[in-house]
C-alpha positions as CSV (number, residue, x, y, z in Angstrom):
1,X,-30.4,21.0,-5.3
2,X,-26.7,21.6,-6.2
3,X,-24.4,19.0,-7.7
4,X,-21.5,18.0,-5.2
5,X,-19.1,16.7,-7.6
6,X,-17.8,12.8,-6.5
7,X,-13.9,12.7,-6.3
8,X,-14.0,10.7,-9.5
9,X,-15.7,14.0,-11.4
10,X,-12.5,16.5,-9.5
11,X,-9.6,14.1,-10.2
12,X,-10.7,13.4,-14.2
13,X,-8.8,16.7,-15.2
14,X,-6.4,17.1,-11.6
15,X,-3.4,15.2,-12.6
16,X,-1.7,16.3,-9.2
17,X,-4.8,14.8,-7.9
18,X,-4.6,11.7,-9.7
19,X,-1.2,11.0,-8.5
20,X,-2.0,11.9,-4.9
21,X,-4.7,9.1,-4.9
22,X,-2.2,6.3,-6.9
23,X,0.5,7.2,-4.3
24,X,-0.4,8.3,-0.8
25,X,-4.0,7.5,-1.0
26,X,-2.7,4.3,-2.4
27,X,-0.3,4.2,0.6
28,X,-3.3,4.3,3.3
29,X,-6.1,2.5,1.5
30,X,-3.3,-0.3,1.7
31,X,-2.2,0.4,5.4
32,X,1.7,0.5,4.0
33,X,1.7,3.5,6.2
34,X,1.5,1.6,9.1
35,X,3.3,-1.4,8.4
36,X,6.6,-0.1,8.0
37,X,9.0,-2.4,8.7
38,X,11.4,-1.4,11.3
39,X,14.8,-2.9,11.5
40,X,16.9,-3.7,14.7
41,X,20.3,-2.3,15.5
42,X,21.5,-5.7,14.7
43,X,19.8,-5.6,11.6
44,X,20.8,-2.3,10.0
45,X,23.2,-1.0,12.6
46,X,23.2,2.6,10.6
47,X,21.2,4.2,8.4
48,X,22.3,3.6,4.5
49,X,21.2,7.4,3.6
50,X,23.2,9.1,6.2
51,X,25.0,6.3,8.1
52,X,24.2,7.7,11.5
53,X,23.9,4.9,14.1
54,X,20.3,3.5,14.1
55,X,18.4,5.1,16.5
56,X,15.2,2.8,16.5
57,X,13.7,4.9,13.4
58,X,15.8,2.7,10.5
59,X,12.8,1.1,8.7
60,X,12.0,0.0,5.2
61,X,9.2,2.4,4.1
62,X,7.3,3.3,0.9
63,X,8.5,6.1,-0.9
64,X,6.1,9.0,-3.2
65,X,6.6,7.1,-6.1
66,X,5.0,5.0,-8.4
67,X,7.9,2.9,-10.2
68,X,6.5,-0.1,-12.4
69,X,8.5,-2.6,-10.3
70,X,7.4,-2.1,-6.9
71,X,10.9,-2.8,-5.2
72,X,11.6,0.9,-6.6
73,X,9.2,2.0,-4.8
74,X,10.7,1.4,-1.0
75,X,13.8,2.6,0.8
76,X,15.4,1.6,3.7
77,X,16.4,4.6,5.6
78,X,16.2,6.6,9.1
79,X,12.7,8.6,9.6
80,X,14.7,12.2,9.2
81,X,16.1,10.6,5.8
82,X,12.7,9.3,4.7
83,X,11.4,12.5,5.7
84,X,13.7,14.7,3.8
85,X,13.6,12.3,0.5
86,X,9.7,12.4,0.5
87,X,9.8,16.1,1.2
88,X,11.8,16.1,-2.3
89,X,9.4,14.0,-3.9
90,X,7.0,16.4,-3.1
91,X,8.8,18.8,-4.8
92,X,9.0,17.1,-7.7
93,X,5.9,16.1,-8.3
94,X,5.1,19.8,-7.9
95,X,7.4,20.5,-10.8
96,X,6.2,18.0,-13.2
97,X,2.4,18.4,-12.8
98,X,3.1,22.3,-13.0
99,X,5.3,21.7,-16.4
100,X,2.1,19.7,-17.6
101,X,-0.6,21.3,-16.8
């Protein structure tokens, strides 16, 4: 019978794995995902990324990060924003784990 390696075994030597798992893996395990915290027009009557009018979509979410204190870690922003900056994220993550490995 063949050995079906545990996620465990494939992250050990996957750094882009590892960080996937700390950060969005992290993200669902924890439901952040779905409590974003969406603010009111009255609360954040723009965005303060692009400061177009809020829409409905202004929310505090989690960003692709991992900073040691944790209020690092959120931004308060329109979904197209958030959407863009975690696209970059991406990005960058790409970058580092492909200098590194």
């Amino acid at each position: 019978m063949e050995h079906t390696p545990t996620l465990a075994e494939l992250a050990q030597d996957d750094p882009e794995l590892q960080n996937y798992l700390i950060t969005q893996g992290g993200r669902m395990l924890s439901g952040i995902e779905w409590t974003d915290l969406v603010l009111t027009p009255s609360e954040a009557p723009r965005c303060p990324c692009c400061e177009r009018p809020n829409d409905g979509t202004v929310a505090i979410r989690r960003e692709n990060t991992a900073y040691c204190n944790d209020v690092d870690n959120w931004l308060i922003s329109c979904r197209d924003c958030f959407d863009y900056r975690d696209e970059q994220w991406k990005e960058q993550w790409e970058d580092y784990y492909s200098m590194v490995m």
